[in-house]
N, C-alpha and C positions, 0 to 999 in steps of 0.2 A: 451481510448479516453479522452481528455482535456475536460473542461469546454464548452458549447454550447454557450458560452455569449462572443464573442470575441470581439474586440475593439480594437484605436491605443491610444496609448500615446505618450506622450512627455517625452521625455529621457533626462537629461544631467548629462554628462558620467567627474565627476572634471580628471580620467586618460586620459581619450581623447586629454581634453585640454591640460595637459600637456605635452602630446605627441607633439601634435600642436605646442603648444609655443616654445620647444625644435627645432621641426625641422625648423620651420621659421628664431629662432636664429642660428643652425648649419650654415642655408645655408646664413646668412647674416652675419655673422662669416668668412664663406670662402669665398663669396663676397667679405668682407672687406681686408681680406690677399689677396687675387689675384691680387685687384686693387692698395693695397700699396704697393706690390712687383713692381706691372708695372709701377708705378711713379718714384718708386725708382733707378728702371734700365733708365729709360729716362731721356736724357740732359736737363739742363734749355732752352738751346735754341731749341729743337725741342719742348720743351712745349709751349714756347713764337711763333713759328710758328706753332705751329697745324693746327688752320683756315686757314694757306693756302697752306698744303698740300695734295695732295688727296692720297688716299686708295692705298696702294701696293696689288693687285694681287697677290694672293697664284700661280695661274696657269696663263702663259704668252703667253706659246704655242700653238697657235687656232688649228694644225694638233692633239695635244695630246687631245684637248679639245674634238675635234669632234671625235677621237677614245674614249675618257671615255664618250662621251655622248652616241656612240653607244653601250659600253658595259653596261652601265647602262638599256639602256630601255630591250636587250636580259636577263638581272637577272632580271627584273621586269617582261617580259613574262613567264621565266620561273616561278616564282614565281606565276603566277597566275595560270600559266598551274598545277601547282604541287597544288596548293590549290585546283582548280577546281576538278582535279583528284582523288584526296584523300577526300577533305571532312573535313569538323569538328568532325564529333564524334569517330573520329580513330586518338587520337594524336601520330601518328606513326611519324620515323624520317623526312619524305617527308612534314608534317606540321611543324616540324621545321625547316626546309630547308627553306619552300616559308618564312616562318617569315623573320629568316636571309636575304634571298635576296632580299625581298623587301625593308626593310633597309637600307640596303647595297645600294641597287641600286639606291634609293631616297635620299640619301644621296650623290652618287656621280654624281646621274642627275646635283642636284643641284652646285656641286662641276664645273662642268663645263661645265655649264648652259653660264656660260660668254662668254665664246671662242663663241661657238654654235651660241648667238646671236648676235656678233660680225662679225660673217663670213657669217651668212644668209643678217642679214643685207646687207653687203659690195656685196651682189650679188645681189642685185637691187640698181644700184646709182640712178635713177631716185627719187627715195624714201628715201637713204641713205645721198642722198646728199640735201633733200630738207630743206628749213627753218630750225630748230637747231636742227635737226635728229640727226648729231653726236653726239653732245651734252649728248643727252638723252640715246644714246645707249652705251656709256663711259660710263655715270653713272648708269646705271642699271650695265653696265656687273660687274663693280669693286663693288660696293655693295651685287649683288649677289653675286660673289667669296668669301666679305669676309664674308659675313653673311650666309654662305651657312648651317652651323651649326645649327645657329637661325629656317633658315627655313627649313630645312630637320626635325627637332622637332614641330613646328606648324604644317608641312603639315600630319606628324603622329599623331599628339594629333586630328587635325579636321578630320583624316581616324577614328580615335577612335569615333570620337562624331557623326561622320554621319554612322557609323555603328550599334553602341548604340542605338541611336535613332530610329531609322528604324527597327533594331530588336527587339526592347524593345516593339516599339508599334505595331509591327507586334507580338508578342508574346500574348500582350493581347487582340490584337483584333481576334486571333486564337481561346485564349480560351474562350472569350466570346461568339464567334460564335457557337461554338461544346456545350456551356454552357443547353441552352434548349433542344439541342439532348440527350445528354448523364442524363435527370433527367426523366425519362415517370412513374416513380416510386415510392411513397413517400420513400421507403428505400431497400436497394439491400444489405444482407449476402453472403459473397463467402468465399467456403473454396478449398483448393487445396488439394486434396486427391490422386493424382496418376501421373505418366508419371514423365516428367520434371517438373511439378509445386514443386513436393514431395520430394525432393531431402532429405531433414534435416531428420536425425536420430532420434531427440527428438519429432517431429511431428510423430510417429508412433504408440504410446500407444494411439493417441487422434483416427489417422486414424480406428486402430483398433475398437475402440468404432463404430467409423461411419458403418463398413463392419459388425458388430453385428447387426447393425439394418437397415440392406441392402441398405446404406446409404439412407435411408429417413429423410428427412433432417426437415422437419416439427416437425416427432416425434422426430427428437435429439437434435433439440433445444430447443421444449419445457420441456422434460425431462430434460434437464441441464438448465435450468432457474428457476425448482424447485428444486432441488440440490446445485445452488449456493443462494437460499433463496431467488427467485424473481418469486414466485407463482402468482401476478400481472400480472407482464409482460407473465406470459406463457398464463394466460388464455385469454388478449390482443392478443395474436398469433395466438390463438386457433380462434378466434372469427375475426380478418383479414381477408379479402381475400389475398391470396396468391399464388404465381407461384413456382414451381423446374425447374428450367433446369439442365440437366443434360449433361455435353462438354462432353463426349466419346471419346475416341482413341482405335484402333486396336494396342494392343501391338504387335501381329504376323504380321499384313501387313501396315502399316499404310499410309496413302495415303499424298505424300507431293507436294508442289508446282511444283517440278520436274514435277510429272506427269500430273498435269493438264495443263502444257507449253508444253507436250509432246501430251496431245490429243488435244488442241486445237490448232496447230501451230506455234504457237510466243512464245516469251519469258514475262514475268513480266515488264522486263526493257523497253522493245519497246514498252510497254502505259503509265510507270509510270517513268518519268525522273528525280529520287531522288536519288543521291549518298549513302544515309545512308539505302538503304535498304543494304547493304551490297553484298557480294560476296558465302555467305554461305545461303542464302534465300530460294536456292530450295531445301533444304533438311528439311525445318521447316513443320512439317504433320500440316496435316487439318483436325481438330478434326470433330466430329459427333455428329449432334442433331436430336433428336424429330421431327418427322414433329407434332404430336399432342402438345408437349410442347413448340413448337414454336406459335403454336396459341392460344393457352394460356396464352403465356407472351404476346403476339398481343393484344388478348382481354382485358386483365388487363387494357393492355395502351392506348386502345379505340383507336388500329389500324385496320382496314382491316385485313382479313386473308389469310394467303397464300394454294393453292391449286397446288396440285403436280397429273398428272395423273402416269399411271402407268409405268414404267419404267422410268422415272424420278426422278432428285433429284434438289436441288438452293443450292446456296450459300447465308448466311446473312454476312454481314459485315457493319462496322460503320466508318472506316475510308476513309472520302474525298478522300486520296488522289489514293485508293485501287479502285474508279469510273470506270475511265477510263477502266483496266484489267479485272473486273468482268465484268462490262456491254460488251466488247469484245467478253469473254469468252462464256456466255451466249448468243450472236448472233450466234456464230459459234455451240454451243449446241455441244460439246464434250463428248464423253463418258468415263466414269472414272470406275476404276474398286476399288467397295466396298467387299469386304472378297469375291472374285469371281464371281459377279454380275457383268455387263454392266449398269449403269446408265447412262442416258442423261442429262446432267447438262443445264438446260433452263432455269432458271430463277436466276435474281441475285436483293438481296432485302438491301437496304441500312437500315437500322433500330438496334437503340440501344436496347439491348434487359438487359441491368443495369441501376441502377442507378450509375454515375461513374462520376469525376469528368473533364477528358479527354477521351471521346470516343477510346480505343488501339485496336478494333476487327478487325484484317485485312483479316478475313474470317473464317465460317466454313459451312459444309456440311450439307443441312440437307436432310434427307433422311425420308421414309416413316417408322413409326412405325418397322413394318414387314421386310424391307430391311436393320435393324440395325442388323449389325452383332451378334452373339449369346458370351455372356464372355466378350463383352469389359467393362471395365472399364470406371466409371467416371475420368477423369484427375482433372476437378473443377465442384462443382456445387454451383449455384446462387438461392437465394431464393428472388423474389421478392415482396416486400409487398406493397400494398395499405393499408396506412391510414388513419385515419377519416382528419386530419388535420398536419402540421406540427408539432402542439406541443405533438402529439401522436407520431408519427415519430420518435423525438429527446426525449421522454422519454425511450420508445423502446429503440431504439442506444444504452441509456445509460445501459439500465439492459441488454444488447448483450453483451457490454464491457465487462461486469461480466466475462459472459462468455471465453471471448476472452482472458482475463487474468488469469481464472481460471487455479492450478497446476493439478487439480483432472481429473486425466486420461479418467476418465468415463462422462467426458463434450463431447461436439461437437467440431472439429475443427473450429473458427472463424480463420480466418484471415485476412479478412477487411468487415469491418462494415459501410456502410456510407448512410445516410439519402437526403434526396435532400438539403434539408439549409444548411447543411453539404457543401454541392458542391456549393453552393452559396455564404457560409459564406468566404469560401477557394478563389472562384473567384471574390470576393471583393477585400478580399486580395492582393493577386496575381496579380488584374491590378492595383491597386493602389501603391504598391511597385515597381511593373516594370516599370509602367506607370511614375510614381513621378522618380527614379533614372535616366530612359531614357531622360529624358524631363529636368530635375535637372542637371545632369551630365552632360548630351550635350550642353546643352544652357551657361553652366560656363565653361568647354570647350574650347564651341566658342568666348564666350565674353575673355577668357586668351589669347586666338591666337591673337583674334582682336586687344586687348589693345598691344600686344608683338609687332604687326605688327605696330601699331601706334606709339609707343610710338621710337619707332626703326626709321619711316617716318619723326613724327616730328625732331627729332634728327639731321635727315638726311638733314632736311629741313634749319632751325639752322646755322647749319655748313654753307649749300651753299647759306646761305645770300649774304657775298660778289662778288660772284660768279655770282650769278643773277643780282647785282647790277652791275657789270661791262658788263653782257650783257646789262642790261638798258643803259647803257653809251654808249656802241657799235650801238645804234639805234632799238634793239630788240621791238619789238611792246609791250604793255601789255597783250593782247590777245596769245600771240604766246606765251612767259613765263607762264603763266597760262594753255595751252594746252598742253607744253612738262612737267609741275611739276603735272596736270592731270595723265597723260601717264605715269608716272612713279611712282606715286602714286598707282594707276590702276593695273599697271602689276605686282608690290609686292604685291597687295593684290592679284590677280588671279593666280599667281603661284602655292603656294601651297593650295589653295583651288582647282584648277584643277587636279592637278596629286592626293588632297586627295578625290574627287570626282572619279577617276580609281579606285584608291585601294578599295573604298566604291563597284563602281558596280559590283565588282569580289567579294568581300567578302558578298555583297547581295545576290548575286547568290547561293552562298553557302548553307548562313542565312538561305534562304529561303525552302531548302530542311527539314532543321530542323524543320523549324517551320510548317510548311508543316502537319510534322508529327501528330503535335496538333491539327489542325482543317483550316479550308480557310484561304489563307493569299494573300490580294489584297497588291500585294508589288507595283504596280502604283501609289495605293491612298495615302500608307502609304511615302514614295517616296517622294511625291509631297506635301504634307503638311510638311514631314521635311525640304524637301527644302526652301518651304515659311516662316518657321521661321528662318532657317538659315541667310536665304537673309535677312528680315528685321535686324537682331542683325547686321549681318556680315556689308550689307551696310550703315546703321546707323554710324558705325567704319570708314568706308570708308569715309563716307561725313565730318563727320566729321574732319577725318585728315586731308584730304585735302583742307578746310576748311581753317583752322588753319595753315596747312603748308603755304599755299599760303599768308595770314598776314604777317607769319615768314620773308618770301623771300620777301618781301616787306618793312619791315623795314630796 
């Protein structure tokens, strides 16, 4: 374990920069070649008429438009369906698939996005033909066509920033919430001594020590605290109040999810609607506790205690999102078979029974002293300590580490050590970096899109000075000019803010099973405030340009 004193600084990185300064020059380097090759291929006389030619059309044909705009939005269902389906934490080929096609497909929405509005339009003349409708629907389509490019890249960079954002502060506000469940502790030792926790060859000489001293784990830590030369700390242990729990597995029968979706009639999946629980779930066993050292650790942490009559056994678990299938489970009161017992499983108790910095307990059995099968094995056991205060706590930690790092075979297994300031010092961290990137990232992000989109309008605006000035000459009102450079203003900025606004609610969707995992995640609230910053940066951008545009096309 590190230092207990953690803090941020201020970094600056002189390679950073130069990384920085390199790339801004590369791409303002090929900038500059691009644009002097494009002068160089055009006549003096199309340069001398640029201002009054408008935009060629990549795409001319409205039937081909409206077939790519139908194949576009069928790769973006697909794409979502394939995300949906899969999930994030299996980057299998089907999440590089929906990648690709979403791309793909937002790319060629955009691609002939023209035609589309072209020929919707021309299906209401009532509306097509009123005041300088044409007009406005001309120059949208050819601007879109030939910027489709431009905008197929903002509406991806804003898919990125309202994803970000929304999972970055759904992530903290996940861990913050689980933060005071998962400390009832001043400091929680776990070692992994059996089953799958024990996998590692090198962990066996320590395990061995453990099974010498019938894995009591009191006596083996203090015994290896005076061995690694922290005679202090052990008598501090000694003089602790303290919990064992001990996780149990039946290595001969062991009891797994399968079978409790087999007594109780449903499946896991039909309470808890998280992709990332995976597909191999119902074979993961349901380890065995104490019902006396379950009350134990209860009382430590100045809970209520749980009472089991006979024939009976509960489930404890810590993870949220596990509510719904336990609390199920336990109305139906199922009976499970422990090493050839009938138990009634009736009660289900949501309660951290670590100190841990993310609540992960998605269930285990507890059962009565007597009804724990004869020969099982501890898989892990958890030592929990109260004491006096946190800076007894983190000096502990620190002489445990000893331990944890010791090569002397005749120590105790540690494997994770952590104190509650520990889990506090860490959830500091953790929202401030997520929190700071998500809110950082997105908001520059969006203000790049915004300025790309602006700086693109104003442009746009520029050029079609004379344009508008020969409407003004035609009789156009000043009102009606200002309503269609509105509308057209308008609808490039809601383009790809909308279609980045789909991609965002299917990859929320997702998001949200992950973060799930960590503790409660109000993805409405988080939602709705990214929104609100959005909109203010975003239509700030907006008034702006149009604004300014409207001057333009007035001089």
């Amino acid at each position: 374990m590190g230092d207990s004193h953690h803090g941020l600084a201020f970094v600056f990185s002189t390679r950073s920069l130069l990384q920085t300064v390199c790339v801004f020059g590369a791409i303002f380097a090929l900038a500059a070649a691009l644009n002097v090759r494009t002068v160089s291929r055009t006549r003096l006389i199309d340069l001398m008429q640029a201002s009054r030619r408008v935009e060629v059309q990549k795409l001319r044909s409205i039937p081909v438009s409206l077939a790519l705009f139908a194949v576009s939005l069928v790769m973006m269902g697909n794409a979502y369906k394939l995300l949906v389906d899969n999930g994030l934490m299996d980057l299998s080929p089907q999440f590089t698939a929906s990648v690709v096609l979403v791309c793909a497909g937002t790319a060629l929405l955009f691609f002939s996005l023209s035609g589309f509005l072209v020929r919707m339009a021309k299906l209401i003349p009532s509306l097509y033909l009123r005041g300088l409708a044409p007009f406005t629907v001309q120059q949208l389509a050819s601007r879109v066509n030939t910027a489709f490019a431009s905008l197929t890249v903002v509406c991806m960079v804003l898919f990125l920033a309202l994803t970000s954002v929304c999972g970055g502060l759904g992530l903290r506000d996940a861990t913050e919430s689980s933060l005071s469940k998962g400390t009832p502790y001043g400091m929680s030792v776990t070692s992994y001594l059996s089953g799958v926790y024990a996998m590692d060859e090198v962990a066996s000489p320590y395990i061995s020590y453990a099974a010498s001293l019938d894995y009591n784990m009191v006596e083996g830590l203090e015994q290896s605290l005076r061995t690694v030369g922290k005679p202090d700390a052990a008598d501090a242990l000694a003089a602790a109040n303290k919990v064992q729990l001990d996780v149990c597995w039946d290595q001969n029968a062991p009891i797994t999810y399968a079978d409790v979706e087999q007594a109780a009639g449903f499946k896991l999946t039909d309470k808890v609607d998280n992709k990332e629980l995976g597909d191999a779930y119902g074979q993961m066993p349901l380890y065995l506790l104490k019902l006396s050292q379950l009350n134990a650790a209860l009382e430590l942490a100045g809970k209520p205690q749980l009472q089991l009559g006979a024939g009976e056994c509960a489930v404890v678990y810590d993870m949220d999102m596990m509510t719904p299938f336990w609390e199920a489970a336990a109305n139906e009161a199922p009976s499970v078979s422990v090493a050839g017992c009938s138990l009634k499983l009736s009660h289900a108790l949501d309660a951290c029974l670590q100190t841990t910095p993310v609540p992960m307990n998605s269930g285990m059995l507890v059962v009565a002293d007597a009804d724990l099968p004869q020969g099982v094995l501890p898989a892990r056991s958890i030592l929990n300590i109260a004491c006096q205060d946190d800076a007894a706590a983190d000096g502990l930690r620190e002489a445990l580490s000893s331990v944890q790092l010791s090569d002397n075979p005749d120590t105790w297994p540690v494997d994770m050590n952590i104190s509650r300031i520990d889990c506090y010092q860490q959830n500091v961290v953790i929202s401030t970096i997520v929190g700071y990137l998500a809110i950082y990232l997105g908001i520059v992000l969006v203000i790049a899109c915004a300025a790309i989109l602006s700086i693109q309008q104003l442009s746009e605006a520029s050029d079609n000075a004379q344009r508008y000035g020969l409407l003004r000459k035609l009789g156009a009102p000043e009102g009606m000019l200002s309503r269609v450079l509105f509308a057209q203003v308008l609808v490039y900025f809601l383009l790809p803010l909308l279609l980045a606004v789909a991609h965002s609610a299917c990859a929320m969707y997702v998001v949200a099973d992950v973060v799930e995992v960590f503790g409660r995640f109000e993805v409405g609230a988080t939602a709705a405030f990214a929104a609100a910053c959005f909109l203010v940066v975003y239509g700030a951008y907006f008034a702006i340009t149009y604004l300014f545009a409207r001057r333009f096309t007035r001089e």
